[in-house]
N, C-alpha and C positions, 0 to 999 in steps of 0.2 A: 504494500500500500504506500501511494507516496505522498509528501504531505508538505502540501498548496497553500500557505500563507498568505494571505491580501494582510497589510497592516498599515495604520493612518498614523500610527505614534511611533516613534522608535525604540523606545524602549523595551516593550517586548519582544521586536525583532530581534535585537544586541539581543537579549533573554535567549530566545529562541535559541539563535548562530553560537553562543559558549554553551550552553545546554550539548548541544550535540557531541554523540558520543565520542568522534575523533578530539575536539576540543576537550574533553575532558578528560581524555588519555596521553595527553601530550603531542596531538599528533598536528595533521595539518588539516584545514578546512580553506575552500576557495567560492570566492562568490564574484559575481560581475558587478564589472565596476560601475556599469550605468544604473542598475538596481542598488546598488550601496548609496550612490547619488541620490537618487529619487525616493528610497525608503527610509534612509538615516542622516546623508549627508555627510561628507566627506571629514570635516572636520570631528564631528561626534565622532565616526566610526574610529579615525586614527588617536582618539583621544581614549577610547575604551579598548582599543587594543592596548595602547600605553599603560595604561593604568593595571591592568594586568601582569605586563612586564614580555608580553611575544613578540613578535618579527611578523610586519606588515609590507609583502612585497606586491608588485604590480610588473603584470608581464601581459602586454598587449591589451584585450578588455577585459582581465581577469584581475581578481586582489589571490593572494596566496596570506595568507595567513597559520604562521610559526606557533601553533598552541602549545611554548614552554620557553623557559627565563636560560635555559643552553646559552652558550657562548654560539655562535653562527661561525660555521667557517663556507666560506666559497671555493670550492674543489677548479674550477676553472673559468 
């Protein structure tokens, strides 16, 4: 079953996106970046990812999001 969010506030979205199980296993979660725009805004999102302590990357119209405070190496 897959599961279809419409949201007017952001806050529950943000909710929603760390709730998810990779996020809570340290893993990674990725969302587009026009939907991050239009459902939370680009500043909120990059400020609750901080607050946090993960790694917020962007690659093409994608956010990649690091769920864990690791040190980040870049292999190449």
């Amino acid at each position: 079953m897959q599961n279809n969010i419409t949201l007017s506030r952001p806050g529950p979205w943000i909710d929603h996106l760390f709730s998810a199980v990779a996020a809570q296993k340290g893993g990674v979660v990725r969302r587009s970046v026009a939907w991050v725009e239009r459902e939370v805004g680009l500043e909120r999102f990059k400020e609750e990812v901080r607050l946090r302590g993960f790694r917020l990357l962007q690659s093409g119209g994608q956010f990649i999001i690091i769920c864990n405070r690791t040190p980040l190496k870049v292999i190449v």
